[in-house]
TORTIVEX-26237 format. One line per 4 residues: number of its first residue (from 1); their letters; for each residue z, y, x of N, C-alpha, C. Coordinates in Angstrom, 2 decimals, decimal comma. Last residue first. Layout:
<sites>
NUM = A = Z:Y:X:Z:Y:X:Z:Y:X; ...
</sites>
This chain:
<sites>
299 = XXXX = 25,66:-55,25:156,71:26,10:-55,83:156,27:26,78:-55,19:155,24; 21,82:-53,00:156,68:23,32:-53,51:157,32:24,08:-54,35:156,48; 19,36:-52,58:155,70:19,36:-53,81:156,50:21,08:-53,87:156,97; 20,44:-49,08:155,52:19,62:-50,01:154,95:19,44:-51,21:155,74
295 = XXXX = 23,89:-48,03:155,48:22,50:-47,88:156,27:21,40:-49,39:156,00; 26,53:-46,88:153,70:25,51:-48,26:154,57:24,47:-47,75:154,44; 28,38:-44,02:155,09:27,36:-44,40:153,81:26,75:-46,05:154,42; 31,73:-44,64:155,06:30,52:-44,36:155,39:29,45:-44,64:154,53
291 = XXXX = 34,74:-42,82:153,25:33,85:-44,17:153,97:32,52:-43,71:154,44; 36,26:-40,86:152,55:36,25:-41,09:153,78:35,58:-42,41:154,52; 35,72:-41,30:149,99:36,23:-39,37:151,04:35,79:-39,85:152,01; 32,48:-42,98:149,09:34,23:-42,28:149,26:34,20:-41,49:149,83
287 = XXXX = 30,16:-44,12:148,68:31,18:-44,82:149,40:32,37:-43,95:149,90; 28,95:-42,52:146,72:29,23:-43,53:146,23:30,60:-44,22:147,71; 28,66:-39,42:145,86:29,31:-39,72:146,99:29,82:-40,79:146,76; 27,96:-39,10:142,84:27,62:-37,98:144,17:28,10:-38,32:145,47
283 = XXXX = 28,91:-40,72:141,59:27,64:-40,54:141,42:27,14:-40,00:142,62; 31,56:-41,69:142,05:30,56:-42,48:142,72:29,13:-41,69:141,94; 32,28:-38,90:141,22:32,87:-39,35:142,89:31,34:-40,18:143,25; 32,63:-39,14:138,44:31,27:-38,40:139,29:31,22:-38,83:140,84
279 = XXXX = 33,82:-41,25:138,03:33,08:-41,28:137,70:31,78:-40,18:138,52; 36,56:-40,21:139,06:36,07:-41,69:139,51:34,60:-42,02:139,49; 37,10:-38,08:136,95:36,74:-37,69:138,52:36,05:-39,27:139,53; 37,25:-39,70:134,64:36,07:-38,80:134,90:35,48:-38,61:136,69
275 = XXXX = 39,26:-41,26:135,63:37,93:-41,59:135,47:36,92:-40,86:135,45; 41,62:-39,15:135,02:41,06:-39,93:136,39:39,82:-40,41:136,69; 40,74:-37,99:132,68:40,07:-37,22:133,44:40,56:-38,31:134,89; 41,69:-40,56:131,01:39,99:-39,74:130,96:39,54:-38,80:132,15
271 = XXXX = 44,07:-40,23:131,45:43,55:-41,32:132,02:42,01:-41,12:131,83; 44,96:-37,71:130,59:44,77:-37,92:131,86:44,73:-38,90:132,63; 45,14:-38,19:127,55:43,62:-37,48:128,04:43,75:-37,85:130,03; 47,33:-38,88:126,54:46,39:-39,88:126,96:45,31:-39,90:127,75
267 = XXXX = 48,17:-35,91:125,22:48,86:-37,11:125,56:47,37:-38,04:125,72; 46,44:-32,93:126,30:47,19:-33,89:125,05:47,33:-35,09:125,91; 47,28:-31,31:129,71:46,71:-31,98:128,86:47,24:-32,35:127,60; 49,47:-30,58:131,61:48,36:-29,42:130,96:47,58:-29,95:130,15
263 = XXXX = 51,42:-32,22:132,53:51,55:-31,33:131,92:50,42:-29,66:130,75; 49,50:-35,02:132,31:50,80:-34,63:131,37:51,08:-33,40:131,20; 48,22:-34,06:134,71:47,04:-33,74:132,91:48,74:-33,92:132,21; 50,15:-33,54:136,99:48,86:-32,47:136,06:48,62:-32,51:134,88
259 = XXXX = 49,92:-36,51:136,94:51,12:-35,90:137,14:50,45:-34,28:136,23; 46,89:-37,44:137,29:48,28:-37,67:136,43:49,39:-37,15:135,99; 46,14:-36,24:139,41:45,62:-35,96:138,43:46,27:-36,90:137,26; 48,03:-36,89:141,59:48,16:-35,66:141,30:47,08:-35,00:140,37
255 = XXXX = 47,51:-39,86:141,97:48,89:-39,73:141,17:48,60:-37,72:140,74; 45,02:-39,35:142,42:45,04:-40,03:141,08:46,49:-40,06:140,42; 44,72:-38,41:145,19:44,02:-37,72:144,03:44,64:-38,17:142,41; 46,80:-40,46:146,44:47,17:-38,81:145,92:46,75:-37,91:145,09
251 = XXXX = 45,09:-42,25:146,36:46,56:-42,35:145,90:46,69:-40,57:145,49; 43,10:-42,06:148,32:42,62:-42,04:146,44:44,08:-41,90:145,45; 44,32:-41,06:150,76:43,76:-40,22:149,75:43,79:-40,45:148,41; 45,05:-44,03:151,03:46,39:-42,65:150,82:45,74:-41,68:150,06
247 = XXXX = 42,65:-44,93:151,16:43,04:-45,57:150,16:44,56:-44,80:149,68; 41,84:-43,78:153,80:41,32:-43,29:152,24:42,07:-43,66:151,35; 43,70:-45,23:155,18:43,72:-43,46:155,17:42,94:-42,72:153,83; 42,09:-47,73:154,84:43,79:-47,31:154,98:44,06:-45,95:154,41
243 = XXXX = 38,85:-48,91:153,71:39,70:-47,41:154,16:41,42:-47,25:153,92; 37,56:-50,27:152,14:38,26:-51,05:153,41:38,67:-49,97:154,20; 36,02:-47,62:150,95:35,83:-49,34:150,77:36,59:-49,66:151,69; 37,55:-44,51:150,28:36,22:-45,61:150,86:36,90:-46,83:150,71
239 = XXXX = 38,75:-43,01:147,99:39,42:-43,05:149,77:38,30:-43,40:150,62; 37,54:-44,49:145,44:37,63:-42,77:146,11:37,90:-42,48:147,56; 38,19:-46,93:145,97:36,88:-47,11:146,21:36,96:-45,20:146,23; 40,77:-47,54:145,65:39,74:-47,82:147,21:38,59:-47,59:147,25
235 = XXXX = 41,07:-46,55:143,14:42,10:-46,40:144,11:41,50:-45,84:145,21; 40,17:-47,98:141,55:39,10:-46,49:141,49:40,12:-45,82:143,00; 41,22:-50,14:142,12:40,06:-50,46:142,24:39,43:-48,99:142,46; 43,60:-49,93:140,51:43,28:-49,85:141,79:42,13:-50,27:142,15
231 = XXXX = 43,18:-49,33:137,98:43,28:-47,94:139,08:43,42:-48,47:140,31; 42,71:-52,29:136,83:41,54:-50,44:137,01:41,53:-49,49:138,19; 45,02:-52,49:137,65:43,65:-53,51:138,34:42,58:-53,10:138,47; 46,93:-51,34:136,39:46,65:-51,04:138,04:45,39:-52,13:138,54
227 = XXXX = 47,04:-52,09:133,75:46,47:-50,94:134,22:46,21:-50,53:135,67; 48,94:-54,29:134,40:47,14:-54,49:134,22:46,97:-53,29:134,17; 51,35:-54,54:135,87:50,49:-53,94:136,22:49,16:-54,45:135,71; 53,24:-55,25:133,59:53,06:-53,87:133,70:51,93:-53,70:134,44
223 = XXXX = 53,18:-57,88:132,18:52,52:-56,87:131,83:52,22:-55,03:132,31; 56,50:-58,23:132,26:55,11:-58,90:133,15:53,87:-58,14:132,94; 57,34:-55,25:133,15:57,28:-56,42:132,18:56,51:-57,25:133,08; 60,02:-52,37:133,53:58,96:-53,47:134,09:58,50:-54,55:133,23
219 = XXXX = 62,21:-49,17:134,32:61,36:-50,15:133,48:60,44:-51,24:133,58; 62,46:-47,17:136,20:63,83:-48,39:135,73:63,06:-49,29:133,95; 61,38:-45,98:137,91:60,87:-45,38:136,54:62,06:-46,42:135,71; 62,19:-46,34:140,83:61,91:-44,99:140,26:61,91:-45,06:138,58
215 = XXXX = 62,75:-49,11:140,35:63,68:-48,54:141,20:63,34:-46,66:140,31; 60,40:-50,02:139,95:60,78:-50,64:139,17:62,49:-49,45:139,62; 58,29:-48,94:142,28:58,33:-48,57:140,38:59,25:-48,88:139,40; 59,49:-49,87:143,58:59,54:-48,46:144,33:58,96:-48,46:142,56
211 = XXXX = 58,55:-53,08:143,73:60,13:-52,63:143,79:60,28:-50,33:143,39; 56,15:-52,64:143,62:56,62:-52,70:142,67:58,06:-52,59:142,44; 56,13:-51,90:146,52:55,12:-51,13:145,45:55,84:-51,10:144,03; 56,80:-54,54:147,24:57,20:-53,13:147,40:56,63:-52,04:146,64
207 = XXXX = 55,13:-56,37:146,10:56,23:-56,40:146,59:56,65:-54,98:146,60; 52,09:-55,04:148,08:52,35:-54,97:146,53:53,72:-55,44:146,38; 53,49:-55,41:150,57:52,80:-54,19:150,24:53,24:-53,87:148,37; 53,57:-58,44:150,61:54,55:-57,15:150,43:54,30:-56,12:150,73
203 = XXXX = 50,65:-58,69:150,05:51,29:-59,31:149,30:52,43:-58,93:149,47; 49,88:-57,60:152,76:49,25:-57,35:151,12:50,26:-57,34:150,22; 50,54:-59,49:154,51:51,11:-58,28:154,60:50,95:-57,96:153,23; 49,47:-62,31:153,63:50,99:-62,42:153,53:51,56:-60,45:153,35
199 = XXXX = 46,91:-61,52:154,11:47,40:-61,99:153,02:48,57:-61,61:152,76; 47,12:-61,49:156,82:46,59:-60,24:155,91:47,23:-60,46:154,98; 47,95:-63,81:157,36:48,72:-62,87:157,83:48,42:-61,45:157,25; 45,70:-65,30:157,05:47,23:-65,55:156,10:48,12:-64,46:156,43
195 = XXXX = 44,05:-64,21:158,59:43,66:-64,42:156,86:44,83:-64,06:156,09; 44,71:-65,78:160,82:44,92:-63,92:160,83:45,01:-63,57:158,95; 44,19:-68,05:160,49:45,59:-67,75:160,18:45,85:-66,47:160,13; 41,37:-68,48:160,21:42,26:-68,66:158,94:43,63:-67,88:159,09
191 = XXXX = 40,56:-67,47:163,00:40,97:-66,62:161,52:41,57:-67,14:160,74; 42,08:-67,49:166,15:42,17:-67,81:165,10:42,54:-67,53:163,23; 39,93:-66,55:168,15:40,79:-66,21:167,41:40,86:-67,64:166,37; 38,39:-67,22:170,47:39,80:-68,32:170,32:40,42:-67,45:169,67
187 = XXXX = 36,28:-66,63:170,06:36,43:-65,86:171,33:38,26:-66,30:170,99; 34,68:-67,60:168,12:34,32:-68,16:169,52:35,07:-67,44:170,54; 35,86:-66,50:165,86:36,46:-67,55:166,49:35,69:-68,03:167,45; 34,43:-64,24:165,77:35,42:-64,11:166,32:36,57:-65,47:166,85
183 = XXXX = 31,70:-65,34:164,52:31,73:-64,85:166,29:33,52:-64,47:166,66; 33,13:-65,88:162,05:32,98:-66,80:162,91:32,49:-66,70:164,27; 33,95:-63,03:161,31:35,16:-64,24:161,31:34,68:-65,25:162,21; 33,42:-59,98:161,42:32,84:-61,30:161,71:33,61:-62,73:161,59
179 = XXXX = 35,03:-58,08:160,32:33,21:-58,02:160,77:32,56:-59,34:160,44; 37,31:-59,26:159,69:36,62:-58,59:159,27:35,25:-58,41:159,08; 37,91:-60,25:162,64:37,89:-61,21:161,36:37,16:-60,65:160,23; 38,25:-57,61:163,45:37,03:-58,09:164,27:37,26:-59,57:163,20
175 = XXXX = 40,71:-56,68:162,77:39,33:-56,17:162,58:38,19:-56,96:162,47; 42,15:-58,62:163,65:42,21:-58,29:161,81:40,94:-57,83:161,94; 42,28:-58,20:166,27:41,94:-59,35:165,80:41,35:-59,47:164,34; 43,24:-55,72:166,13:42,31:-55,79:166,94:41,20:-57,01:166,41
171 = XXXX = 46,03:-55,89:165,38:45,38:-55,42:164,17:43,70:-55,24:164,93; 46,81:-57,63:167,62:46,79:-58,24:166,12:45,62:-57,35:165,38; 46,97:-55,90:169,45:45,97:-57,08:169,47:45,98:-57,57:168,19; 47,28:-52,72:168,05:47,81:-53,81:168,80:46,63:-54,95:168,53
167 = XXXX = 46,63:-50,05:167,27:47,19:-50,05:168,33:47,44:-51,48:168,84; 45,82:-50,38:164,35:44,75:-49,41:165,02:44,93:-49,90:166,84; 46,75:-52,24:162,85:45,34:-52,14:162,61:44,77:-51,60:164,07; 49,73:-50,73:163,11:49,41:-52,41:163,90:47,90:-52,75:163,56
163 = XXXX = 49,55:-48,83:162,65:49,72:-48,50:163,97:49,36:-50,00:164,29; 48,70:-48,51:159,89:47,81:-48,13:160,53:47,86:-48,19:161,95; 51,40:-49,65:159,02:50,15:-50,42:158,86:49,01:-49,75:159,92; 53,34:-47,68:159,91:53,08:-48,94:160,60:51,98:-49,32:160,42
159 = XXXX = 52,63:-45,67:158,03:52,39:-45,42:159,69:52,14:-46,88:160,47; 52,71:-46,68:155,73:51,43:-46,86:155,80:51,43:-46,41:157,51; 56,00:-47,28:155,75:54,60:-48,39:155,46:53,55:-48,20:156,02; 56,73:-44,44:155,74:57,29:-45,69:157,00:55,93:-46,90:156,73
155 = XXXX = 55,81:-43,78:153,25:55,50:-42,78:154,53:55,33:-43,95:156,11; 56,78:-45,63:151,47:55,81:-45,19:151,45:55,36:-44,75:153,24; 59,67:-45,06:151,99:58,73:-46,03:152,12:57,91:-46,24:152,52; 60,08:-42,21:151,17:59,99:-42,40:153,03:59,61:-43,81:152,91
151 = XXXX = 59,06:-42,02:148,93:58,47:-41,71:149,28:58,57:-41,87:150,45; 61,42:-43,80:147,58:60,17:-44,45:147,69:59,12:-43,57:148,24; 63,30:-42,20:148,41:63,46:-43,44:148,91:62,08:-44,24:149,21; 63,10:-40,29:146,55:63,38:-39,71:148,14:62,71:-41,05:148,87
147 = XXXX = 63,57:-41,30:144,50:62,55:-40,74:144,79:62,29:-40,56:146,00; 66,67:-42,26:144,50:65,30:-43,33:144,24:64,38:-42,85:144,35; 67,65:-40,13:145,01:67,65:-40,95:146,03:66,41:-41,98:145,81; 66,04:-37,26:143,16:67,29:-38,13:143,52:66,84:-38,95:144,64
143 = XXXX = 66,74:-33,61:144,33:65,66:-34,65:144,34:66,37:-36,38:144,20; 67,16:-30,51:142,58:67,57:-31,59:142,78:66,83:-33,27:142,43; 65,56:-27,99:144,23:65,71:-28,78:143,22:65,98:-30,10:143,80; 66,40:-26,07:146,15:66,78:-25,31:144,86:66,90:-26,62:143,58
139 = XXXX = 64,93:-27,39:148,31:64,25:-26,45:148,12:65,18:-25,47:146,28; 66,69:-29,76:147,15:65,51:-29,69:148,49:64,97:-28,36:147,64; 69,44:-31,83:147,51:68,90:-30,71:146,48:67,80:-30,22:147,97; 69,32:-34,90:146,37:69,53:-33,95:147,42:69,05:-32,62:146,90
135 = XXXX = 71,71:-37,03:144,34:70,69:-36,37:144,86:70,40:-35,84:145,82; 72,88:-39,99:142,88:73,03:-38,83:143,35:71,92:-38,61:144,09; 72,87:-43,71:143,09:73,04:-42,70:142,69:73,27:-41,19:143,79; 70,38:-46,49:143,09:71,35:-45,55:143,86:71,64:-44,19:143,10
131 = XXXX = 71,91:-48,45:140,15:70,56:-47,96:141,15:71,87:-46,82:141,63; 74,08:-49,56:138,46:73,50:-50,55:139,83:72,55:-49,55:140,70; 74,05:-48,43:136,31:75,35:-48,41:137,20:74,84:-48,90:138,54; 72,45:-49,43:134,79:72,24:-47,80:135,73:73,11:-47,91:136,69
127 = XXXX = 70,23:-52,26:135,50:71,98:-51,66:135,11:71,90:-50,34:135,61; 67,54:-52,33:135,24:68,50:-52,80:136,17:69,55:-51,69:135,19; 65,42:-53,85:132,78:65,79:-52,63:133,41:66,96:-53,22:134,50; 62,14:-55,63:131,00:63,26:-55,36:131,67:63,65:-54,01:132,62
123 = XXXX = 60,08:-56,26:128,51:60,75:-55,29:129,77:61,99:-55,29:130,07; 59,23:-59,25:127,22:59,98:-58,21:127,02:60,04:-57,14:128,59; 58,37:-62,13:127,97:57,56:-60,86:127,58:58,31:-59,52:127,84; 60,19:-63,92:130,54:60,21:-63,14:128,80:59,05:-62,03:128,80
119 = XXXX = 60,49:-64,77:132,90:61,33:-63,64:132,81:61,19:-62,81:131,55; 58,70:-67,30:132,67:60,10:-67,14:133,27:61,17:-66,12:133,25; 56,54:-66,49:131,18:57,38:-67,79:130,71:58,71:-67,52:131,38; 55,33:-64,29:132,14:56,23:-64,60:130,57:57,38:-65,45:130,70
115 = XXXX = 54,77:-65,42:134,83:56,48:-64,74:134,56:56,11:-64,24:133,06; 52,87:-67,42:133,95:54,62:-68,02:134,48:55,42:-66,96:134,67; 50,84:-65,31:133,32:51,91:-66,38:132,51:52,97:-66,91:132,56; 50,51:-63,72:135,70:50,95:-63,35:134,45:51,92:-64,41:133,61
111 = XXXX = 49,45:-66,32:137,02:50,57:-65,60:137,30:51,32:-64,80:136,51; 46,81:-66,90:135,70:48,06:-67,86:135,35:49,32:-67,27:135,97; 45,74:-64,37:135,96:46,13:-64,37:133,95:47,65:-65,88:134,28; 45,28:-64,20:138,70:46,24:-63,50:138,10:46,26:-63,85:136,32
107 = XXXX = 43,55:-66,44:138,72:44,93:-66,67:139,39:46,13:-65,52:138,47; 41,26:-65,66:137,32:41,96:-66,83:137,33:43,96:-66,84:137,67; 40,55:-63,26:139,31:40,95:-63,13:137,64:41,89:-64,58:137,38; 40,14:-65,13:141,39:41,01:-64,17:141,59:41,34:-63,90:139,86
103 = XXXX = 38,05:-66,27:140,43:39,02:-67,44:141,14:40,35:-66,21:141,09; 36,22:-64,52:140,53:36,30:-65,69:139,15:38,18:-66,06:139,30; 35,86:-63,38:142,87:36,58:-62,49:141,76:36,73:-63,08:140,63; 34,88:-65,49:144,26:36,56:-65,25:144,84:36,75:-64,25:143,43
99 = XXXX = 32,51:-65,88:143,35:33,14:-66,89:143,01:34,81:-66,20:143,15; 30,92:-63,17:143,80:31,33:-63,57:142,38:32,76:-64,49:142,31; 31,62:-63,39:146,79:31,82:-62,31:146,07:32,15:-62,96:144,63; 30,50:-65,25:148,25:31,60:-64,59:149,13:32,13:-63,32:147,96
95 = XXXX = 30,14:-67,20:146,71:30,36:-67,89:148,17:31,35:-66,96:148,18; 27,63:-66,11:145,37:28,55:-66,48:144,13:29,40:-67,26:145,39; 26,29:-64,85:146,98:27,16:-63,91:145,74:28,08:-64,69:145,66; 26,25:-66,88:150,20:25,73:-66,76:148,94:26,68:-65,63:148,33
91 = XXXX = 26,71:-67,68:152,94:26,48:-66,39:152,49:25,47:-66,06:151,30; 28,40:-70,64:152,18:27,49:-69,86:152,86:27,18:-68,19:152,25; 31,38:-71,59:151,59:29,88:-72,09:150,54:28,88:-71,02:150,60; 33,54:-71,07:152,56:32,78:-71,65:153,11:31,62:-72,00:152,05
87 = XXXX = 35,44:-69,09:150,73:35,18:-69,11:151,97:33,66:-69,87:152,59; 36,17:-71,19:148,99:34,83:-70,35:148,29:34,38:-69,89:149,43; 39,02:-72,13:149,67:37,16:-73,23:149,50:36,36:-72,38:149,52; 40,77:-69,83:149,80:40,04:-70,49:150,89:38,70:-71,62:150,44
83 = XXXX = 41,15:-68,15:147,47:39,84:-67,72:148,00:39,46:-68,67:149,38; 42,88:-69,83:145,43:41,66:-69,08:145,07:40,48:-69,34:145,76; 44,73:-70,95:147,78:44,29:-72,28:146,43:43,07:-71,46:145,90; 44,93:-69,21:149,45:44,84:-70,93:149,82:44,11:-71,81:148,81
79 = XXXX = 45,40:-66,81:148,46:44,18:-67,14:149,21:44,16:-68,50:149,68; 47,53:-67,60:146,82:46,27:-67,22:146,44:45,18:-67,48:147,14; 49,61:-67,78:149,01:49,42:-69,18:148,11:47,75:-69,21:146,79; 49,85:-65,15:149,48:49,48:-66,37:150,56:48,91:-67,72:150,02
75 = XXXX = 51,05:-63,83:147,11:49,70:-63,73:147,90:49,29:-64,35:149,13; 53,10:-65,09:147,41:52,43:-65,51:146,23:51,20:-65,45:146,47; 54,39:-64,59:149,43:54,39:-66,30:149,59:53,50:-66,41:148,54; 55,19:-61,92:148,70:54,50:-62,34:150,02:53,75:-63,53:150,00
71 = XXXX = 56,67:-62,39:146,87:55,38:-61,27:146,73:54,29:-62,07:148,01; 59,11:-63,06:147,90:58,36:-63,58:147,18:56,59:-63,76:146,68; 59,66:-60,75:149,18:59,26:-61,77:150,09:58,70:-62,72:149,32; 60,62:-58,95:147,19:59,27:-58,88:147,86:58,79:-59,52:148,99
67 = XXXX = 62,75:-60,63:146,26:61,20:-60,23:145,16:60,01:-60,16:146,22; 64,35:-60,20:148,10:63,51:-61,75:148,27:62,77:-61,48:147,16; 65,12:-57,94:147,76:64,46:-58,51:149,56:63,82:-59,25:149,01; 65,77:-57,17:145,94:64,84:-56,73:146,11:64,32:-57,47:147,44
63 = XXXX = 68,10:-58,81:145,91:67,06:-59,00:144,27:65,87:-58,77:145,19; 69,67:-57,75:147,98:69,24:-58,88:148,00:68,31:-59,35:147,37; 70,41:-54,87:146,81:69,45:-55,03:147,95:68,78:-56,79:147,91; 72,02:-55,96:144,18:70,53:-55,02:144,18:69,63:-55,11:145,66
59 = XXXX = 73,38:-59,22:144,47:73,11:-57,79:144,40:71,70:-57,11:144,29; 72,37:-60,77:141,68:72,54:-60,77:142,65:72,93:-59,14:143,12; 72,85:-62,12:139,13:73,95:-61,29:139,31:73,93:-61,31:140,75; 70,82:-63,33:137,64:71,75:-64,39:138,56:72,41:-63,64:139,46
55 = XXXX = 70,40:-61,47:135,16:70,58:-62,64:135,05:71,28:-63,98:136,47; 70,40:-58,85:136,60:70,70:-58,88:135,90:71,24:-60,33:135,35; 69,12:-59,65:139,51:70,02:-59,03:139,32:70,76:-58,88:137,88; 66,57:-60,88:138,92:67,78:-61,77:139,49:69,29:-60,84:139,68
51 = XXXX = 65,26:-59,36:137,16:65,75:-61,01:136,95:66,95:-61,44:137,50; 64,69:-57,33:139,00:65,13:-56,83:137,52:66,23:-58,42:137,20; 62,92:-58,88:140,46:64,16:-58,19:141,43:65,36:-58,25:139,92; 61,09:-59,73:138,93:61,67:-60,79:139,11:63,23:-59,99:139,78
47 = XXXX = 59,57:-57,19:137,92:60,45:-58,23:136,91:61,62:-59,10:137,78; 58,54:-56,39:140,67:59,30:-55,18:139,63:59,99:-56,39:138,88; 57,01:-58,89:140,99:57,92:-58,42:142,35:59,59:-57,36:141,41; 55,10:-58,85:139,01:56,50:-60,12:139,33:57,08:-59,63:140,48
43 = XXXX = 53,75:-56,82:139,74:54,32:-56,53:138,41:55,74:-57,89:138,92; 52,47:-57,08:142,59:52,84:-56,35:142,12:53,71:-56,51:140,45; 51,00:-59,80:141,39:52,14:-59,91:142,46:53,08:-58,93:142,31; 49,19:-58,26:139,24:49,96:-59,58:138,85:51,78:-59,87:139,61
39 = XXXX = 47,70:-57,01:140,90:48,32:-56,05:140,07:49,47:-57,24:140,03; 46,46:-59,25:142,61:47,27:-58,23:143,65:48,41:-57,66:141,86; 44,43:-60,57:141,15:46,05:-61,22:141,31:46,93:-60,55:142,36; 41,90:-59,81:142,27:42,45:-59,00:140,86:43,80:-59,65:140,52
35 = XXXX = 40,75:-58,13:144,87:41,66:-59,27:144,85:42,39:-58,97:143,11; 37,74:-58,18:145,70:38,57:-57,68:144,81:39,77:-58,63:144,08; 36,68:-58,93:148,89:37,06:-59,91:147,86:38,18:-58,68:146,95; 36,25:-59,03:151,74:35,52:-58,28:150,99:35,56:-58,97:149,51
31 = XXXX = 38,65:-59,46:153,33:37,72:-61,23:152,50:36,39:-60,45:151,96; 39,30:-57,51:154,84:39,52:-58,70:155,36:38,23:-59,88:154,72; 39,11:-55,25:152,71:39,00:-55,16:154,37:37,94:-56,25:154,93; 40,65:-56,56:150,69:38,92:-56,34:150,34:38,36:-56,04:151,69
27 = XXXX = 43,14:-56,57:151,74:42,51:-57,40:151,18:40,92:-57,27:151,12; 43,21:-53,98:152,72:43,83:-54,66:153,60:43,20:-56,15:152,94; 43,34:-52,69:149,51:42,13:-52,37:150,27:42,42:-53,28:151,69; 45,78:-53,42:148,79:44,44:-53,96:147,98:42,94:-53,64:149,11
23 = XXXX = 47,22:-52,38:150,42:47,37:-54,08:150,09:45,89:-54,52:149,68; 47,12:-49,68:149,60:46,98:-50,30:150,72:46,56:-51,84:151,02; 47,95:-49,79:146,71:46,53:-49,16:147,20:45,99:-50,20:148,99; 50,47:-49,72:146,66:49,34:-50,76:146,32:48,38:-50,86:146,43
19 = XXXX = 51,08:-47,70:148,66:51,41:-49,11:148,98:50,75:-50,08:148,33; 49,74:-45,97:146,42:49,59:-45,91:147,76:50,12:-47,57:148,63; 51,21:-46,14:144,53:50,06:-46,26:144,21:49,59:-46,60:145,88; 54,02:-44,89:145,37:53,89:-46,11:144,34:52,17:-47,01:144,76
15 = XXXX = 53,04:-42,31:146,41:53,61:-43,02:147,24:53,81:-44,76:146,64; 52,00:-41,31:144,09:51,16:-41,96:145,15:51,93:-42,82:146,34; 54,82:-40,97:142,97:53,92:-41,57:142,50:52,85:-42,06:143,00; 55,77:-39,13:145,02:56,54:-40,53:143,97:55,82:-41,31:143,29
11 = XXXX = 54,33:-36,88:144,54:54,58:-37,72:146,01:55,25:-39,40:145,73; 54,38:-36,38:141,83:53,18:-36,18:142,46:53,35:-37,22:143,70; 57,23:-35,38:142,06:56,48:-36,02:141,45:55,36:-36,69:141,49; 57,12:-32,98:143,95:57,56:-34,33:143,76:57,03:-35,38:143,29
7 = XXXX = 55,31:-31,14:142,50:54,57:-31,77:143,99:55,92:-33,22:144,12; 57,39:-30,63:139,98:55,90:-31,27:139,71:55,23:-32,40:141,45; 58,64:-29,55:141,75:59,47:-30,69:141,07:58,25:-31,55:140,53; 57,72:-27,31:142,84:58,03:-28,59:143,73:58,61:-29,42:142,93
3 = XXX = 57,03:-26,18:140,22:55,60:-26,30:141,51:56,74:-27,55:141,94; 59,01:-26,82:137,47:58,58:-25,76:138,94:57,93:-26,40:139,61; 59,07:-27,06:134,29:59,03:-27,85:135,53:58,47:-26,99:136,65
</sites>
């Protein structure tokens, strides 16, 4: 395997991680809430596209629109039924932290369940005949379309996200819901609905995420993303806590210590050395590449 077929690789894969990455940290931003029914959305986005193309013979673009609009409506329908009551039961643990990660585990084991129930334990694939075919040849090696694809995703996603956070009244508003939710509604925001609008982005973030796994690697179950509830978590928290730009970083460290230990490692070991590196990160530099340290008496 040559340097750029490996750095492919590598880009295909954070670029995967990265959109989920995003969602998740756009969530924890917003509610400061480890949203653990993000992996869940993510995995029924990959099954359900798989579903409707194979079983209600949609086309392939269409499967994928409404998986990850689906995605959308799921993680909207979380923070309504999970994390809106817990919202208000004062600046207690168990108010703004324990209760939403009870409520969140919750949500994702019953999400899990209804796509057993609806799309089978089993993994599913799309028809080869069905994904895009043929390549580009970049540099000598031939790159296919489904890679190409999910890395200008990727690329197109996180510019916007950071342009509507950084550049417009909306992502002005997101912030400042963030900080504060209730000095921000004295100034006629309105959070719940900014909430839903986090929510809703998240939620095709992951949507997409999973389309761009299910498209690249042509495999999915309901079951696929519980390993991403780990990694995303070591995701946002390497990049920093409620970090966009970090949360690209932790993507890249973790797809390009993956991609690596397969080739230079025994089989399994390069889920030891993500952690490892996860592991010293927070010894020596608990709030990330790129977060700040909190300062004693702050929020």
């Amino acid at each position: 395997m040559t340097s750029l077929t490996t750095a492919l690789d590598i880009l295909t894969l954070a670029g995967i991680y990265g959109l989920y990455a995003c969602g998740l940290t756009l969530i924890f931003g917003v509610l400061e809430v480890l949203n653990l029914a993000h992996a869940p959305t993510f995995a029924f986005a990959a099954v359900a596209a798989m579903y409707l193309v194979t079983d209600r013979g949609l086309p392939l673009p269409a499967a994928c629109i409404v998986a990850v609009l689906a995605s959308g409506v799921i993680a909207v329908l979380v923070d309504r039924i999970a994390f809106r009551t817990l919202r208000y039961r004062g600046q207690t643990a168990w108010g703004k932290h324990i209760g939403p990660l009870m409520t969140s585990l919750a949500a994702a084991t019953i999400l899990q369940s209804l796509a057993q129930g609806w799309f089978g334990i089993d993994a599913r694939n799309f028809p080869n005949k069905l994904l895009p075919a043929g390549s580009l040849a970049v540099g000598g090696v031939d790159v296919s379309f489904t890679s190409l694809l999910a890395v200008v995703v990727f690329i197109v996603a996180m510019v916007a996200m950071a342009g509507l956070l950084r550049y417009t009244r909306w992502g002005l508003e997101i912030r400042g819901v963030a900080e504060r939710a209730e000095t921000t509604a004295l100034f006629g925001v309105d959070a719940e609905r900014r909430i839903m609008e986090a929510m809703l982005l998240a939620g095709l973030l992951a949507g997409l995420a999973g389309i761009a796994w299910s498209l690249s690697f042509n495999i999915a179950g309901p079951a696929t993303g519980e390993q991403l509830n780990i990694k995303g978590f070591a995701l946002i928290v390497l990049g920093g806590m409620g970090s966009v730009p970090g949360a690209v970083i932790g993507a890249l460290v973790i797809a390009a210590t993956e991609v690596l230990g397969v080739l230079w490692l025994p089989s399994g070991m390069q889920e030891l050395i993500v952690f490892a590196v996860f592991f010293l990160l927070l010894v020596f530099r608990p709030q990330g590449i790129l977060g700040r340290p909190i300062s004693r008496g702050a929020r």
